[in-house]
N, C-alpha and C positions, 0 to 999 in steps of 0.2 A: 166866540165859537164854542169854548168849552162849557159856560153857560148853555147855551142853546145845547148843547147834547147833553148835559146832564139833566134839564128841563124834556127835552124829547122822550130819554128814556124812561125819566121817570111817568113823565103823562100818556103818550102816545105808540113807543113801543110793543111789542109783544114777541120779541123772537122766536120763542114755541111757534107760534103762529106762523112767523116766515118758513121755521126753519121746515113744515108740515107742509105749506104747501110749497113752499120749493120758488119761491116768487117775492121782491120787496113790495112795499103796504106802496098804490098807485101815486100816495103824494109825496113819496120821500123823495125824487131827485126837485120836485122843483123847490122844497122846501129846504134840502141839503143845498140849493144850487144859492137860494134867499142869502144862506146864511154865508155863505163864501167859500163852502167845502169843498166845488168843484175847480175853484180857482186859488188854490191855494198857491204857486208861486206863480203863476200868470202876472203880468205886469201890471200897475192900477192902470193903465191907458188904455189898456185891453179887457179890463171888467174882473181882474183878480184884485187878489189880495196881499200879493210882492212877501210873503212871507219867508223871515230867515228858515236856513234849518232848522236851528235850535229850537223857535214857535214850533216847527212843523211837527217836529219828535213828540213837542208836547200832544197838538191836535192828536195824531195817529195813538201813542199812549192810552187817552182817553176813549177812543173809537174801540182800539182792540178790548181796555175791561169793559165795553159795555155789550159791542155781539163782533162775533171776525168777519161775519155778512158785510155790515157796514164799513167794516175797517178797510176790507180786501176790497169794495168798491170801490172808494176813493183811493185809496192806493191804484189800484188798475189803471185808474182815469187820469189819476195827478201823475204817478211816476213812469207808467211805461204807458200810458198815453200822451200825456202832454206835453212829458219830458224832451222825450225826442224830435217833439215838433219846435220848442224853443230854444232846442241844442242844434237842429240841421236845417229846418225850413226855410223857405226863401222870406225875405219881410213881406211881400204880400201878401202869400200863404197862411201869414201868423197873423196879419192883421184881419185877416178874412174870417177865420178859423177859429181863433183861441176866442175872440170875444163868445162864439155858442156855444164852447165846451164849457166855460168860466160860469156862464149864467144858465148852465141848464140845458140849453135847443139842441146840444148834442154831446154822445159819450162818444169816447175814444178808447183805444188798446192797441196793444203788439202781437204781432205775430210772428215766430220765432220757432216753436215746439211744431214737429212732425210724425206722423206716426212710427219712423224708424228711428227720430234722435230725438234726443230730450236737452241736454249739454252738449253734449257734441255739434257745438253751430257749425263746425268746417263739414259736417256731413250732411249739409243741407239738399235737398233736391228740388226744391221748386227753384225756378228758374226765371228767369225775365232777360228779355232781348228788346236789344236797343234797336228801331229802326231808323233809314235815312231824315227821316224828317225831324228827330228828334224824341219822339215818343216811344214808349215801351210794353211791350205785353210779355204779362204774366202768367206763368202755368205752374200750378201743381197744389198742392195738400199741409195744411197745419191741424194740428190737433191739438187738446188741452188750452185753448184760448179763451181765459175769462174774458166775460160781457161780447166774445165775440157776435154773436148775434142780436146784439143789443145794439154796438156802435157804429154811429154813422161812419168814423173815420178810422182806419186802422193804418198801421205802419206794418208795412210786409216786408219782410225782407227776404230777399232771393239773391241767388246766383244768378248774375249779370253776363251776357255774350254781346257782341257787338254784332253788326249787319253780318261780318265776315264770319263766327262761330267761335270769335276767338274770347277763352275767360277775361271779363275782368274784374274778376272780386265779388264779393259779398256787399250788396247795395239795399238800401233804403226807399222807401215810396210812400206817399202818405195816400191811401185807398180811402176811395167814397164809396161806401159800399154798397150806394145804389147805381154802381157802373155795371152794366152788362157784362155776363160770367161769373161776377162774385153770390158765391154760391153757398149758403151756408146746411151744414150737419146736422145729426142728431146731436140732443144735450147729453152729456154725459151723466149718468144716474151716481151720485159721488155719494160719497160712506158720512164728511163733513159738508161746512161749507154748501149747503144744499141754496140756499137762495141768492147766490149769483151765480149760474149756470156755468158750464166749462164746454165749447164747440169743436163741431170739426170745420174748418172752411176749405172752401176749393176755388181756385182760381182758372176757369178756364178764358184760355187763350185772354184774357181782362188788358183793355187798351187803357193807358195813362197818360197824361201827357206831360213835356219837358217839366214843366210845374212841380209834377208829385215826386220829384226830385229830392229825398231828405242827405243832406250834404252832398258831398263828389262822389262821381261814381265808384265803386270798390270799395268806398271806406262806410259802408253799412256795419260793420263791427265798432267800429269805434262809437258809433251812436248809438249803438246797440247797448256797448259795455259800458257809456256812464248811466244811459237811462236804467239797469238789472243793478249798476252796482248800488246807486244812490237807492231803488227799488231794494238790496237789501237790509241796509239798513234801518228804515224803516218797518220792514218784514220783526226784527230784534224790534225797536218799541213797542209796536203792535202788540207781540208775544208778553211785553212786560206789562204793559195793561192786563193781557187776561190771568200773568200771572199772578200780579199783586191783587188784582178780584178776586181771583180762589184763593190765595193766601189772609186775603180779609176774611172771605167765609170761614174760613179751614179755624182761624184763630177765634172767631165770634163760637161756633161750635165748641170749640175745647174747652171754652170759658164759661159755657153754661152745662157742659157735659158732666155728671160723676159716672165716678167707675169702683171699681171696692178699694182700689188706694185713695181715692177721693179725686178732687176736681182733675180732669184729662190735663186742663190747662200746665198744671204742678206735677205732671209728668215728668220724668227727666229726660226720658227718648222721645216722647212726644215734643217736648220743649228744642231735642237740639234737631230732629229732622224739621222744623217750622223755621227753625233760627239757621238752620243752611240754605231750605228756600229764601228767605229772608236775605241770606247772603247773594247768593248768587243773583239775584233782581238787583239788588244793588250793585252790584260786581255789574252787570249788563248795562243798567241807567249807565253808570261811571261812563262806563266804554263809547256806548252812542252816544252820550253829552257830549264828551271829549271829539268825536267824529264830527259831530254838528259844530264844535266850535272852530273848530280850523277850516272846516268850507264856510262856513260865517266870516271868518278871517281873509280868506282868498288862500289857503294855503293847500299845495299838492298832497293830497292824500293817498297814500301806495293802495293798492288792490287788499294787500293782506289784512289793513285792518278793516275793510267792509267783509271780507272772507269769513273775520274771526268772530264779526256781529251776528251776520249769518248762521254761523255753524254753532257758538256758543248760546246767543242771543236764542236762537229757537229752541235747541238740547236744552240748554236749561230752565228756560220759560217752559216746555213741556213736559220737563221732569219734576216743576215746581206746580204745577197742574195734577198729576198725576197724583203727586204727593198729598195734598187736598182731599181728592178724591178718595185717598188709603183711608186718611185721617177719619174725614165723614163717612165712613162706615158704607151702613147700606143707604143711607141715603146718597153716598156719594153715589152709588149705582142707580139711581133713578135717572131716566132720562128726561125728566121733568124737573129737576135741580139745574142750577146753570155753570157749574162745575163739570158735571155729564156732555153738558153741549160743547163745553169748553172743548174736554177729554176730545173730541169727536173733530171737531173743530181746527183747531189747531194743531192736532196729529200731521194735519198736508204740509205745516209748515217745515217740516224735518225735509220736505221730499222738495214742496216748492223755490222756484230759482234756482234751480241745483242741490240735489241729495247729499244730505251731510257727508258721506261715503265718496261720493264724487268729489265735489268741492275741498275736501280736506284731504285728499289725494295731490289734486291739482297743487293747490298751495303746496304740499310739504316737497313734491318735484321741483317746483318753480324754485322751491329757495335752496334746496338739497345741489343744483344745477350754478345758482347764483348765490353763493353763500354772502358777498358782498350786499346781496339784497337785504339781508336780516339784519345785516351787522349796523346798514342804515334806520332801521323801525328801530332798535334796540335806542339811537341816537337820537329819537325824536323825543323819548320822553326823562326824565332824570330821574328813574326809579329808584328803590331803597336797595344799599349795599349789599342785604340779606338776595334778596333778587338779582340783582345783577350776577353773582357768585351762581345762582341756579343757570340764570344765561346763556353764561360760559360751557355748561352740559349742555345743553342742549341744540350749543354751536359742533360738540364733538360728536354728539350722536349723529347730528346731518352729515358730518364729515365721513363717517365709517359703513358708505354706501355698499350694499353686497352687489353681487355679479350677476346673481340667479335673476330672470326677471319677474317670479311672480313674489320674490323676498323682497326686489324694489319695490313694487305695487305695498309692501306692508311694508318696510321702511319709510316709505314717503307717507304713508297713512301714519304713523307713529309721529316721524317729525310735526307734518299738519297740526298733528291736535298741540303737539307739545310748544310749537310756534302759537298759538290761538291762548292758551295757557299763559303762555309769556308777555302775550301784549295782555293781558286782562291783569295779570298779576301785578305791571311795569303803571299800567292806571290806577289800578286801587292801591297800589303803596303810596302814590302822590296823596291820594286823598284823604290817608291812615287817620288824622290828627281832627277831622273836622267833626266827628260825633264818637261814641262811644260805637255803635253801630257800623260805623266805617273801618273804625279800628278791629273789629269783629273780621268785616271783610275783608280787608285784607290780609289778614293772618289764615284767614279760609284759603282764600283764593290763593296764596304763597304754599298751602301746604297741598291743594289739589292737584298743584305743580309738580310738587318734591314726590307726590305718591307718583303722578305719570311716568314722573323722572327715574324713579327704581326701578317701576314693570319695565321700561326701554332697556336700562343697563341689564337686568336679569336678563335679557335676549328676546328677538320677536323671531328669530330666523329658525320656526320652526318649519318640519316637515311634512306637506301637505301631501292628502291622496291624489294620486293624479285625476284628469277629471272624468276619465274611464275609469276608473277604481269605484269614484264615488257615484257616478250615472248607475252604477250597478249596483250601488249597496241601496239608493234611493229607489230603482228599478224594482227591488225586494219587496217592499210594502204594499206594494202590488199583493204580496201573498198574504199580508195582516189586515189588511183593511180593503181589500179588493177593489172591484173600479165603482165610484159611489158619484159618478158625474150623474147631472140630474139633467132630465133629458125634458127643457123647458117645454113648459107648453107655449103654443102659437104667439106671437107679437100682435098686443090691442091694432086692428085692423084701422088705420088712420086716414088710407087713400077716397077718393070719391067714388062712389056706387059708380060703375059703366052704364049704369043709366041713367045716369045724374049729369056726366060730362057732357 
């Protein structure tokens, strides 16, 4: 597989191309489908290729440095497509099913995202009602659904009522999307990411039957949250792919660059912003290796460290991007470089499966609530003594929760990052000894800790404008920059001529 994509991109590629018109080149699924990219943990019985995690981190790796089009595709199709079809499906479902998504004859996706919530799954509002006979119809609206209008089969998940009106839970269903009511949206015009589209879908009144059933009824979240979570860590390989591409360019550049000190490369601040990217990719590889090899293993992996893949894995992959981009000057600003597209690209990764802001929230409440949780991650790996001693802070910051509730909200944001910190730091200390470069990281990554670990102690419980203080200081600019909304012209006219119908 990595053969065949490194052969694609070199011969057949053009992402400029995609990314312009907004659409992949007509023969990449069945050629991605040849090679075994649509089936990558599908079962061989079923026309995949039973791939461990650890292979799969690699595939996705390679995907992400070559275009995030290709990456986020297979991702969509493998992990929040398929995923949940061979975690809840019935066996007949999956033996019917998986062999067309595997070879090609059909794409798959989730549906989850609404136009009122994004994370927030308990505020779901479309809904599905169970009838006597067994079957179910579906109502209401998702938005932000990659490939949604591309896949034959989607997983929707809705709020489930029974004949009588009564809730019961957050349930799963595997849609064919050519069932009457399923209704697809306009494509979203997006800033990255332009050639896999992003829909709105509608489900009106859409009949189902007993069948489309993914697991028991109500327990649609738990299918939900291993398909997003294994979904994000992969989302961190992906990012390390495009990061160690621009960090390739970024370093070929310095090395043929002069400057009036001489070559950029023999910079001394050039050399150590290159050698923290440098760091931090590898601080991330460590992490998601380590991830991939215990579900390799069969071993329970907690929620926080796919959180900490997430939330580090992309922040740093797009701040090591970025970095690139400084480096190469003005070419870094051409959008015709692939650094530029990267920049562009990969920016949605901060936001997608949940906003770093969000997500590192979430985590640092969860453990802030359950400090016994931390104390068990801390026991999963034998970190270095110097680290373990930082641990220890980090267990007493979670402890010294304030009362005020919008100083919680930045408390649990403070702990989040400093937990995510901790397990990165607890991985790369294992690894200290294996190159010279390792050893680099993890003194990086031990010290990126100790600085988090001061700003906490120095205090976060600062005092904020109330939000009428600040609607009003914002309200003001109004008087600097006046109202400068631009008052589009007409939408391209797409309907059929009324005398054409």
């Amino acid at each position: 597989m990595l053969r065949f994509l490194r052969a694609y991109a070199q011969n057949f590629l053009n992402s400029r191309l995609m990314d312009e018109r907004r659409s992949l080149p007509p023969a990449l699924i069945s050629e991605f489908a040849e090679a075994g990219l649509l089936g990558l943990q599908v079962p061989r019985e079923l026309g995949g290729q039973n791939l461990s995690h650890t292979d799969m981190n690699q595939v996705f790796t390679q995907l992400g440095a070559i275009d995030a089009n290709l990456a986020i595709f297979c991702a969509v199709h493998n992990t929040l497509g398929i995923a949940p079809i061979l975690f809840s499906a019935t066996d007949e479902v999956k033996s019917c099913v998986l062999p067309r998504l595997a070879t090609g004859q059909a794409l798959t996706t989730s549906a989850i995202s609404e136009p009122g919530i994004g994370s927030h799954v308990r505020g779901m509002t479309t809904r599905a009602t169970r009838h006597p006979d067994g079957s179910y119809t579906i109502k209401g609206v998702k938005k932000w659904i990659s490939l949604g209008g591309d896949a034959r089969y989607v997983n929707v998940f809705a709020g489930l009522r029974d004949e009588h009106g009564r809730s019961l839970g957050i349930t799963g269903f595997l849609v064919d999307s050519r069932t009457p009511g399923f209704g697809i949206g306009p494509e979203m015009l997006t800033l990255g990411l332009r050639a896999v589209p992003q829909y709105d879908l509608t489900f009106d009144n859409l009949r189902v039957p007993p069948s489309a059933l993914l697991g028991a009824e109500g327990d649609g979240l738990t299918t939900a949250k291993a398909a997003f979570m294994g979904g994000r860590a992969v989302l961190a390989s992906m990012t390390m792919g495009a990061a160690m591409r621009s960090l390739e360019l970024a370093q070929r550049f310095t090395k043929g660059r002069e400057v009036a000190t001489g070559s950029l490369a023999e910079n001394g601040r050039i050399r150590e912003v290159l050698a923290e990217a440098g760091a931090a990719i590898q601080a991330v590889e460590t992490l998601t290796s380590r991830i991939a090899t215990w579900r390799d293993e069969g071993q329970d992996v907690p929620e926080a460290w796919y959180f900490c893949a997430k939330i580090l894995g992309c922040e740093l992959g797009w701040k090591a991007i970025d970095m690139a981009l400084q480096v190469l000057g003005a070419r870094g600003f051409l959008d015709t470089n692939t650094v530029g597209q990267h920049f562009r690209d990969y920016r949605l990764f901060r936001i997608f499966e949940g906003s770093t802001e969000a997500i590192t929230v979430y985590l640092g409440t969860t453990l802030v609530r359950h400090p016994d949780q931390f104390a068990k991650l801390v026991h999963q790996t034998r970190p270095a003594a110097t680290v373990l001693r930082l641990i220890d802070q980090v267990a007493e910051i979670g402890a010294d929760r304030p009362d005020d509730a919008a100083a919680q909200h930045m408390h649990a944001a403070v702990v989040g990052e400093l937990v995510c910190w901790t397990l990165l730091a607890m991985v790369t200390s294992q690894a200290e000894a294996e190159s010279p470069m390792h050893g680099y990281t993890a003194a990086w990554t031990e010290h990126q800790l100790q600085q988090r670990l001061r700003n906490a102690q120095l205090g976060f419980r600062r005092s904020l404008p109330t939000v009428t203080e600040f609607d009003d200081h914002v309200a003001a600019f109004a008087g600097v920059i006046g109202d400068v909304d631009q008052r589009r012209w007409p939408a391209e006219e797409w309907r059929a001529d009324p005398l054409l119908r």
